[in-house]
C-alpha atoms as one frame of an Amber mdcrd trajectory, in Angstrom:
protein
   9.754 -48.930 -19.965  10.283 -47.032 -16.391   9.477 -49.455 -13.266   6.640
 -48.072 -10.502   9.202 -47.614  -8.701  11.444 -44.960 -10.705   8.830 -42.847
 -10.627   7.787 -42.520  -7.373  10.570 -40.694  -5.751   9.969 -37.735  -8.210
   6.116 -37.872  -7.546   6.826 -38.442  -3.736   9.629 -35.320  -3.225   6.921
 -32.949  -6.134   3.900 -33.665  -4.064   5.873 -32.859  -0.917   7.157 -29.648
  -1.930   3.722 -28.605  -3.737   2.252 -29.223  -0.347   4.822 -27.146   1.868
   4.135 -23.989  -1.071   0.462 -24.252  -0.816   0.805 -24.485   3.013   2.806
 -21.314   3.219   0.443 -19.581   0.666  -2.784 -20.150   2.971  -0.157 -19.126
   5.873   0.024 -16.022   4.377  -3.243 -15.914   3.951  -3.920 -15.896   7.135
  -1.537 -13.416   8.280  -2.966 -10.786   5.785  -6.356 -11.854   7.757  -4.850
 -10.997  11.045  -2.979  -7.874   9.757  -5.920  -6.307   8.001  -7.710  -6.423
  11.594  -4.897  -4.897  13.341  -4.614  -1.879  10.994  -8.603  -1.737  11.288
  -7.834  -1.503  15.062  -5.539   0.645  14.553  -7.309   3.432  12.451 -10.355
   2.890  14.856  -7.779   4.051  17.843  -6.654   7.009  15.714 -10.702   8.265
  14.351 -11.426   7.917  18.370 -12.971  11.480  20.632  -9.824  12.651  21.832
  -8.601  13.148  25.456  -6.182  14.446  27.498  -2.941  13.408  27.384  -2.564
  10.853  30.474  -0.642  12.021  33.222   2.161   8.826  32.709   2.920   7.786
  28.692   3.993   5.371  27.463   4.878   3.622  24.192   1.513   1.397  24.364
  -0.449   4.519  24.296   0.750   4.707  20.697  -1.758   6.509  18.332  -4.021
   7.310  21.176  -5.671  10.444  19.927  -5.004  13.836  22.257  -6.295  17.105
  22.700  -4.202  19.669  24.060  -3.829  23.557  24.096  -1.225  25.765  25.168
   1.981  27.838  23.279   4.745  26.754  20.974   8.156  27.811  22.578   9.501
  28.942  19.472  12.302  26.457  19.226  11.957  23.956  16.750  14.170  20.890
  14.946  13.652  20.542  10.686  13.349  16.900   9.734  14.229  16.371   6.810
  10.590  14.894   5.165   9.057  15.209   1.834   4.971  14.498   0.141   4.168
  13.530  -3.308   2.292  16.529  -3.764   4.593  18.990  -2.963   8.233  17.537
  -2.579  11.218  17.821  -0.432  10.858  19.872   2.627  10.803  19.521   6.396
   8.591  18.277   9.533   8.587  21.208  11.975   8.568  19.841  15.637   8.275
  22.406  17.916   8.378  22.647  21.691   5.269  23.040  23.596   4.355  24.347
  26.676   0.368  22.764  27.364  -1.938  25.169  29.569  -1.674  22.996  32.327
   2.414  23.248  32.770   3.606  20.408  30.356   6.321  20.582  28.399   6.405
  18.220  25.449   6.835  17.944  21.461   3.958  19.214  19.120   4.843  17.945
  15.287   3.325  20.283  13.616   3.432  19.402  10.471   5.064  20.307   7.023
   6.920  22.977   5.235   8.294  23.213   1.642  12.215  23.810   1.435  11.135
  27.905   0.437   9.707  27.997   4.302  12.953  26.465   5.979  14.118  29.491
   7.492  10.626  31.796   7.809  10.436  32.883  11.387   7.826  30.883  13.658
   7.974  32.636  16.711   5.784  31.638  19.951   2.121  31.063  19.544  -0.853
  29.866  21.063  -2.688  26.917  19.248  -4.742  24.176  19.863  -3.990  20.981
  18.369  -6.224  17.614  18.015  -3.669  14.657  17.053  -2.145  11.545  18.456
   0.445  10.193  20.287   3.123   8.882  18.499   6.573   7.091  18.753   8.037
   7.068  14.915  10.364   4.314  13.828  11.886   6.435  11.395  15.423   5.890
  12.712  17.654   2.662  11.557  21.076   1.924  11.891  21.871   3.554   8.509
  20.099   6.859   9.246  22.776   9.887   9.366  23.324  12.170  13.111  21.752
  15.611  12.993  23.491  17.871  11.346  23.240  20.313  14.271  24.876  23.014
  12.670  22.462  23.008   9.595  19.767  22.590  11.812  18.457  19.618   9.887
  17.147  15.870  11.539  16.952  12.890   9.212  14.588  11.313  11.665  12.225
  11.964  14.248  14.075  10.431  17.665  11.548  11.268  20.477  13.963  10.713
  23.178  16.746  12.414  21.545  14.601  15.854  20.379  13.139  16.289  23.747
  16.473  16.025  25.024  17.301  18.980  22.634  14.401  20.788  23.242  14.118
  20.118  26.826  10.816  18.608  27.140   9.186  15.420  28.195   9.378  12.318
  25.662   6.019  12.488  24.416   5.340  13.729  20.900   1.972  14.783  19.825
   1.625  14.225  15.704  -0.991  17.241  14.847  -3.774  16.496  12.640  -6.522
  19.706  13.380  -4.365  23.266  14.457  -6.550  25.939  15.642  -4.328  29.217
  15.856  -1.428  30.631  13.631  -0.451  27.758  11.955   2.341  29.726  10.568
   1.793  28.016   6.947   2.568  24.613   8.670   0.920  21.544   7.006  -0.007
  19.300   9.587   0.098  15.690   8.313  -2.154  12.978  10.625  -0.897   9.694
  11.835  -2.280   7.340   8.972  -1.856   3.529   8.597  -0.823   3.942   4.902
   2.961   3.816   5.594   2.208   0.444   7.487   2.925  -2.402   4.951   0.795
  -5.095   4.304   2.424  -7.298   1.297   1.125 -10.907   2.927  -1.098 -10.889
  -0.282   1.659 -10.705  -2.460   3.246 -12.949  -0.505   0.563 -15.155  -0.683
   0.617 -15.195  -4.609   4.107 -15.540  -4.763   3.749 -19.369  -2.458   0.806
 -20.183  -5.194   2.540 -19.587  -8.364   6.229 -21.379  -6.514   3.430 -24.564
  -5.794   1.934 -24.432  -8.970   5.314 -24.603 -10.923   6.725 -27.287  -8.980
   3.383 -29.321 -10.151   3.804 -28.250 -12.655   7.747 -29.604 -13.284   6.733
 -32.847 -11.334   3.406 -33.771 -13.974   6.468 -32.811 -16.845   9.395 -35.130
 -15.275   6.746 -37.443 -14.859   5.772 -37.869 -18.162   9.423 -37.860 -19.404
  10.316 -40.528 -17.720   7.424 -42.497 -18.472   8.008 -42.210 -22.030  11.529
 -42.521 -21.795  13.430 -45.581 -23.923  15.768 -47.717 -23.169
């Protein structure tokens, strides 16, 4: 029969690990605690009354719901963009000139592919939305194809460089005026991922199978023979 002591590095190094998993699970835990309050906060900030945009912006402002009025300048850049519901198609961001003498960038929304090239001259509008700084842009995103026309992500610095305006972007979510037949799409927190959950589960079931293989090499080597 098995001494004490052959067993009890086995149970020593299984009850170690077990406890690491499980402490990793409730971390998880916890972080899905802390993000689900910072989305909260977040979609509080975005249902606020809107303002003004502030005089100086910045990135911290992000979300910070704005009301503005004034004219599109009729120069726009397609990003290339897409919904479930109706495809492939393009976020229009348009130059805007506010009443008060701003320039800045209005995303207006969405078009389908058929609406790429319909004219959207000048026009006056008034537009509830939010402030926004996308991360849409990685290290594997493609240039604009300038000669197509077409973005593959919204660069705030880089489109108000090309349409002349200050680096603030205002993501539309109410249009008053000639829309034009452009969608708007709100700032939402559902692109925002929030896996620690999953995460969570995964920790539990890697914990409960290494208890699992520790009860069963266990019990092998108790019953082992000589």
């Amino acid at each position: 029969m098995p001494t004490q002591r052959s067993i009890l590095p086995p149970l020593i190094f299984g009850i170690v690990t077990t406890a690491i998993l499980l402490s990793l699970g409730f971390w998880q835990l916890r972080r899905l605690e802390w993000k689900s309050t910072m989305l909260t906060e977040i979609q509080a900030g975005i249902d606020a009354p809107p303002q003004p945009i502030p005089a100086e912006v910045d990135p911290s402002m992000k979300y910070m719901p704005v009301a503005v009025t004034g004219r599109t300048t009729g120069e726009e850049i397609l990003v290339l963009s897409g919904t479930k519901e109706l495809g492939g198609g393009y976020n229009i961001i348009s130059g805007f000139e506010t009443d008060d003498g701003r320039r800045i960038l209005l995303d207006r929304g969405f078009v389908t592919q058929d609406y790429r090239r319909t004219p959207r001259p000048p026009a006056a509008l008034r537009v509830v939305g939010n402030l926004h700084w996308p991360q849409d842009k990685s290290s594997s995103t493609p240039a604009p194809d300038l000669e197509a026309g077409i973005w593959f992500a919204r660069d705030v610095p880089a489109m108000a460089e090309m349409l002349k305006t200050e680096p603030v972007l205002v993501v539309a979510a109410e249009v008053g005026g000639d829309t034009q037949g452009v969608m708007p799409i709100p700032v939402s927190i559902e692109g925002v991922p929030n896996s620690h959950l999953s995460y969570a589960v995964q920790w539990f079931l890697f914990a409960a199978t290494c208890a699992g293989m520790t009860a069963w090499l266990i019990w092998r080597i108790r019953r082992r023979t000589y």
